[in-house]
N, C-alpha and C positions, 0 to 999 in steps of 0.2 A: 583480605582474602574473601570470597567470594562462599557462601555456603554449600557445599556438597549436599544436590539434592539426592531424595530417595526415591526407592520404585514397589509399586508393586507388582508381585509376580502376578505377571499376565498369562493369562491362559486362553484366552479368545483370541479374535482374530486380530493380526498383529496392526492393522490398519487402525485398529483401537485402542493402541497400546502407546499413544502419544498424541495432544492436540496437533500435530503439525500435520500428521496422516493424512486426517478426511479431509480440514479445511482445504489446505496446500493445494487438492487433487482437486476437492469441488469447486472451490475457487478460481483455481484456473483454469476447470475447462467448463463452467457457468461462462469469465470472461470471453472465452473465446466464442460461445455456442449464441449469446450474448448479443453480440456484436454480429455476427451472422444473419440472425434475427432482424437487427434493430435497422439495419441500409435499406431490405424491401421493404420495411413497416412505414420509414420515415418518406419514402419514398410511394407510395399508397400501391406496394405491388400485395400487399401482406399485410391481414388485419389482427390484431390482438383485444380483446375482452378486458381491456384495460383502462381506468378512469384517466389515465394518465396522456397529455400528448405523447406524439410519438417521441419530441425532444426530451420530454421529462420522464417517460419511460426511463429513457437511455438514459440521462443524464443519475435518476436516482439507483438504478440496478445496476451502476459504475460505483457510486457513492456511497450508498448503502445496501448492496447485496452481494457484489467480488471484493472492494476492498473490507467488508468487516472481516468476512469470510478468511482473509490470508491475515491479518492483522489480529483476528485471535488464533490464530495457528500459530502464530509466531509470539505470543503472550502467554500462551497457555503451555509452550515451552521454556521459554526464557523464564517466567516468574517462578519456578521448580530453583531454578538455576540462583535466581535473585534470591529466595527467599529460604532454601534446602527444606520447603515442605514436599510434600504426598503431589503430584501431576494427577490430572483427571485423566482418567483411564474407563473404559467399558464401559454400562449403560449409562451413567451421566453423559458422561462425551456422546456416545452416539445420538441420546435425549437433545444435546445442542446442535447438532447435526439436524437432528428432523425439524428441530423448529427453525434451524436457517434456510432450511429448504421447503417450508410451508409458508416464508416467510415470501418467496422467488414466486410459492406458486399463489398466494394471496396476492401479489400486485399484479402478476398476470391477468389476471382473472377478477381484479376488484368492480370493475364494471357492471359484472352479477354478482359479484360476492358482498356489493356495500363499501362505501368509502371505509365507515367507520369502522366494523368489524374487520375491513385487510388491513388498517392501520393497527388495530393489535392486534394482532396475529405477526405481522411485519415487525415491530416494535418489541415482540417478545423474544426475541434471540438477543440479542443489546441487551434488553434489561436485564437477562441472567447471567449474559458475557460481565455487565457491571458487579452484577452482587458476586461473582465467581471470583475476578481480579481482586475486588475492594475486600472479599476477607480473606485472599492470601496474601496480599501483601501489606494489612493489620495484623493480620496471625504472625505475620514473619516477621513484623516492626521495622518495616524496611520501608519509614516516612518517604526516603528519600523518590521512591517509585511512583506516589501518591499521585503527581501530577498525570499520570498515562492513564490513572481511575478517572480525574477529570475532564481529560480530553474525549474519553469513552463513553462517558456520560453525557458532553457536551454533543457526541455524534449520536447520540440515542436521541436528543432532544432536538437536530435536525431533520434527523429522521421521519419523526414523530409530526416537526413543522412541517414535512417537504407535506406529507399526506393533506392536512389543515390549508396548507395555503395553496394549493392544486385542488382543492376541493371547492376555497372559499373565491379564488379569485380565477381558477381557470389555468393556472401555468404558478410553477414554482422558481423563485429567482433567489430571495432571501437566503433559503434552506439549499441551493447547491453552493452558494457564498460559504456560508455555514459549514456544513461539510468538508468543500476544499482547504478553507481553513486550518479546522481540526486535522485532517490528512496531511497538508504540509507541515502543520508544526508538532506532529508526531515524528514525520519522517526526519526531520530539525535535530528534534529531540534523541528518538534512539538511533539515526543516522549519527548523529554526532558523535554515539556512543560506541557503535559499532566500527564505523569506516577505519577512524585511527587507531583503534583498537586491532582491529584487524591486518591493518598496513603494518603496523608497529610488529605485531608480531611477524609477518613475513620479514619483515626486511632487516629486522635482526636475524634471523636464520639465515636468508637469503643475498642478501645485498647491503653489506652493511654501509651506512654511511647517513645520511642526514635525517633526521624519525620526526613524526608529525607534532605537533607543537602541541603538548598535553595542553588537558581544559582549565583553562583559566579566565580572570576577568572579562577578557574580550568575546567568548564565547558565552558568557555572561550577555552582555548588553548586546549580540547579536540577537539572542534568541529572543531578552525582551524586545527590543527594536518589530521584531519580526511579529509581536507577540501586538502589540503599539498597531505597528501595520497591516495588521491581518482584521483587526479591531474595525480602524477607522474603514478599509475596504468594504467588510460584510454590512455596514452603518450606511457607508456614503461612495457607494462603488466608483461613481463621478466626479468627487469632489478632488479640487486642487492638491489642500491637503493629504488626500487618503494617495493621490500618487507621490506626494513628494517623501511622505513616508517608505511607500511602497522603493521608490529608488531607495533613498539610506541604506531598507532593508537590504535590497538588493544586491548592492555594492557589499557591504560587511556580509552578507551569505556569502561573494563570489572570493572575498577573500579568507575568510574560514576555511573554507575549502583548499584552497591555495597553501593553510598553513599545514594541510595533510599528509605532503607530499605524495599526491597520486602520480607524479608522472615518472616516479620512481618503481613503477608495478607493474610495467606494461607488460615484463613475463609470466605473469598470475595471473589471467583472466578472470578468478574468481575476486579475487580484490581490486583490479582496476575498474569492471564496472559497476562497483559501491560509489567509486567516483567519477565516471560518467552521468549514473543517474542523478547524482548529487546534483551535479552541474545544470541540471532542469529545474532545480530550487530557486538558483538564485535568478536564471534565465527567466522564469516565471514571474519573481518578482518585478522586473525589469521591462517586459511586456503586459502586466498589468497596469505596473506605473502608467506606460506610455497610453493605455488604453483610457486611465483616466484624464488624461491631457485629453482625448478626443483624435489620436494621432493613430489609431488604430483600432481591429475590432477585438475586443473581450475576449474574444471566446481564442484567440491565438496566447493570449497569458495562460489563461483556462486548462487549455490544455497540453502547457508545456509543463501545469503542474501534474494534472492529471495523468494525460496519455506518454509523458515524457516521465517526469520522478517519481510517481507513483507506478507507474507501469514496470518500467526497467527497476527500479527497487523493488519491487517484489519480488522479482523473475531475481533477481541481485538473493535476495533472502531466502528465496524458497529453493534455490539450487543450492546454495550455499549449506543451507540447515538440514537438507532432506540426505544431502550427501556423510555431512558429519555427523548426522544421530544416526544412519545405519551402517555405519562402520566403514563408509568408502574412501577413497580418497580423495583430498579435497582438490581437486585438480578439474579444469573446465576439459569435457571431452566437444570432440568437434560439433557434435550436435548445439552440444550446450552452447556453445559462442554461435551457432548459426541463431539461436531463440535471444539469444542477447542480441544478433545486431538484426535480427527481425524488428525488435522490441523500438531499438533505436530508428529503424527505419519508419515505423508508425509515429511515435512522436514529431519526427521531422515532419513529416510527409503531413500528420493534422496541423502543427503548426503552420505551417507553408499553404496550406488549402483556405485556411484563416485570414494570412493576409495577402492572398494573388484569388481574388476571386474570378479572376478567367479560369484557371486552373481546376476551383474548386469541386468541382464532382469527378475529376481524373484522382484528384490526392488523395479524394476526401474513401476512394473504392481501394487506392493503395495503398492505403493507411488501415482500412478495414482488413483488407488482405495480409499486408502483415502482421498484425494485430493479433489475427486469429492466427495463423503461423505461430506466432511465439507462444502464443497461450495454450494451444490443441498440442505446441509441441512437447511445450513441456508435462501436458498431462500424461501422453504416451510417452514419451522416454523415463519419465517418473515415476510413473503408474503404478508397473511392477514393483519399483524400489517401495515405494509407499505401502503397498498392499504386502509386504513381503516377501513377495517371492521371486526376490533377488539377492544370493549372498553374497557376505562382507566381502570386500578383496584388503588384502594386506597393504595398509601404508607404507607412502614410498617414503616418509617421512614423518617426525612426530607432527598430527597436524594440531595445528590453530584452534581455538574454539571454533563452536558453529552457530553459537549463539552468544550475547552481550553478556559477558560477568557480574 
C-alpha cells in the first residue's frame, strides 16, 4: 500500500498549493507559444537574440524547457504520493517556477546574455528539480524511485551538453540524442506504471473481463532492451548495430503494450489515450531503427517520440492529474478529446512531413497548427481549474487515482 501523503494548510494562492499547478499551465502554454515562435524564426521571417540555431532553438526549448516543466509537475505530485512526505507548496514552488522561466528567458536572449552565464542560469531549475526529488525520495526510503533521480539528472547533464556543444561546434546533435533518450525511457518507465494501472482499475468497475498483464520479467528485459538501445543510438546514431537494437526494442515496446489491454477502453477517453500515446514509443523505435539502415530521415523517428509520445502523454497526464487533484470528475469532456486528437494530429502530420518531403512545409505548418491547438488548448480550459477558480463537481463515480501509487 502505497503512503498516505500529507498537506499543508495552504493559505496563498491555490495555484501554489501543488507542483502540478504552475508547471502543468506554464508548460503548456510555453509549448504552444513556442512553436508559434519557432516556424517564422526557422523560416528567417523572425529573429531571436539567441546563440542558438533556429533548429536548436526549437529542438532544446522542446527538450529542455516544456518537457521539464510538465515532467516536474507530475513528480513533484506523484512523489507526496510515493513517499507520504510534506509536497512543496508556496514560496519554494513558486522560487522553481521563476528559475524555470529565467531559464526560457536566458536561452532567448543568450546571444547578449553570454553562452556561459545562460547555460547556468538554464541549468539552474534541473539542478534543484534533482536535489528536490533526490531527498524525498531518500527521506522516504523509497530506493525503488531512485531511478527517475537518475534519469533527471542525466537530463540536467543534456542540458548542460546541448549549451557546450552549440557553443563548441555550432549546432547540437549528441545533446538532443541525449534528452530524447532520457524522455522515452521515463515515459517507459512511469508510463509502464501508470497506463495498466489505470486500465486495471477502470475495467474492473467498468468492463469486466481480461485486465493488463501485471509487471513482470518481460517488462523487465523490455525496459533494459530499451535501455541497451537507447545507449547504442545516442553513441552510434548510424550504426548497424544501434538499429538492430533499436528494432528488438521496438518490437517488445509494441508488445508490452499489447499486454495492457488498451483496446478494451475505448469508452474512457481518459485511459485509452495513455495508450495511444504509448503506441509513439514503440513506433519511434521502429523509425529510428530504420533511420539507422539509412532507409529513412531521423528526424521522422525523432519525432514520433517527441511530437507523438511525449506530446500526447503529457496532454494524457496533465488532463488526467489536473482533473483528479481538484475534485473533478475523471471523465474526458468534448474539449478535452478535441486537445487529444489535435495532439495526435501534430504527431502524424510531423512524422509524415519527415518522410514525404514534397509535402513537407504543408505538414510541417499543420503540424504546428495543431500542436499549438492542443497545448493553448489545454492551458485555457485548464487554466481556471489550475489557478482555482473553478469548483469541484461531484463524482459520478468512485474515481481511479490521478497519479501512479
Amino acid at each position: 500500500m502505497s503512503p498516505i501523503p500529507r498537506f499543508h494548510p495552504h493559505r496563498g494562492p491555490a495555484v501554489l498549493s501543488s507542483g502540478f499547478r504552475p508547471f502543468f499551465f506554464s508548460g503548456a502554454l510555453f509549448a504552444a507559444l513556442a512553436v508559434l515562435i519557432w516556424l517564422p524564426f526557422y523560416e528567417g521571417e523572425l529573429s531571436l537574440q539567441t546563440a542558438f540555431a533556429p533548429r536548436d532553438w526549437h529542438a532544446h526549448e522542446m527538450l529542455y524547457g516544456y518537457l521539464p516543466a510538465v515532467i516536474t509537475g507530475f513528480l513533484f505530485t506523484a512523489i507526496p504520493n510515493w513517499t507520504g512526505r510534506l509536497p512543496l507548496q508556496g514560496g519554494p514552488l513558486l522560487t522553481l517556477v521563476v528559475l524555470w522561466f529565467a531559464g526560457r528567458v536566458a536561452t532567448a536572449f543568450s546571444a547578449d546574455l553570454g553562452w556561459l552565464p545562460a547555460m547556468l542560469v538554464d541549468i539552474a531549475f534541473l539542478a534543484a528539480v534533482v536535489v528536490v526529488i533526490a531527498r524525498e525520495i531518500i527521506a522516504g526510503r523509497k530506493w525503488n524511485n531512485l531511478p527517475v533521480v537518475l534519469l533527471t539528472t542525466l537530463l540536467l547533464a543534456g542540458n548542460a551538453g546541448f549549451h557546450l556543444e552549440a557553443h563548441m561546434q555550432g549546432r547540437a546533435d549528441l545533446s538532443i540524442r541525449i534528452g530524447a533518450a532520457v524522455v522515452i525511457l521515463l515515459i517507459s518507465l512511469i508510463g509502464g506504471r501508470i497506463i495498466p494501472s489505470f486500465t486495471r482499475n477502470w475495467l474492473v468497475r467498468e468492463n469486466p473481463g481480461r485486465l493488463p498483464t501485471p509487471f513482470n520479467r518481460f517488462d523487465t528485459a523490455t525496459v533494459a532492451t530499451s535501455v541497451i538501445a537507447l545507449a547504442l543510438w545516442v553513441a552510434l546514431p548510424n550504426a548497424v548495430i544501434a538499429g538492430l537494437a533499436l528494432t528488438l526494442a521496438g518490437f517488445l515496446q509494441a508488445v508490452r503494450l499489447g499486454r495492457w489491454a488498451g483496446y478494451r477502453t475505448f469508452r474512457d477517453r481518459l485511459v485509452l489515450v495513455l495508450h495511444i500515446g504509448y503506441l509513439f514509443v514503440p513506433a519511434g523505435f521502429l523509425l529510428t531503427a530504420a533511420a539507422c539502415f539509412g532507409w529513412l530521415a531521423p528526424s521522422a523517428g525523432l519525432h514520433a517520440w517527441m511530437a507523438g509520445a511525449a506530446g500526447v502523454m503529457t496532454l494524457a497526464v496533465m488532463t488526467r492529474a489536473s482533473l483528479g487533484h481538484t475534485g473533478q470528475r475523471l471523465a474526458a469532456s468534448i474539449s478535452t478529446q478535441a486537445i487529444y486528437g489535435a495532439a495526435a494530429v501534430a504527431a502524424l502530420a510531423r512524422i509524415w512531413a519527415a518522410l514525404d518531403t514534397d509535402w513537407s512545409f504543408v505538414l510541417l505548418h499543420v503540424a504546428a497548427f495543431a500542436w499549438v491547438l492542443a497545448f493553448l488548448g489545454f492551458a485555457i480550459s485548464f487554466g481556471p481549474l489550475l489557478f482555482g477558480y473553478q469548483r469541484r463537481s461531484p463524482p459520478i463515480s468512485k474515481p481511479s487515482p490521478a497519479v501512479a501509487e
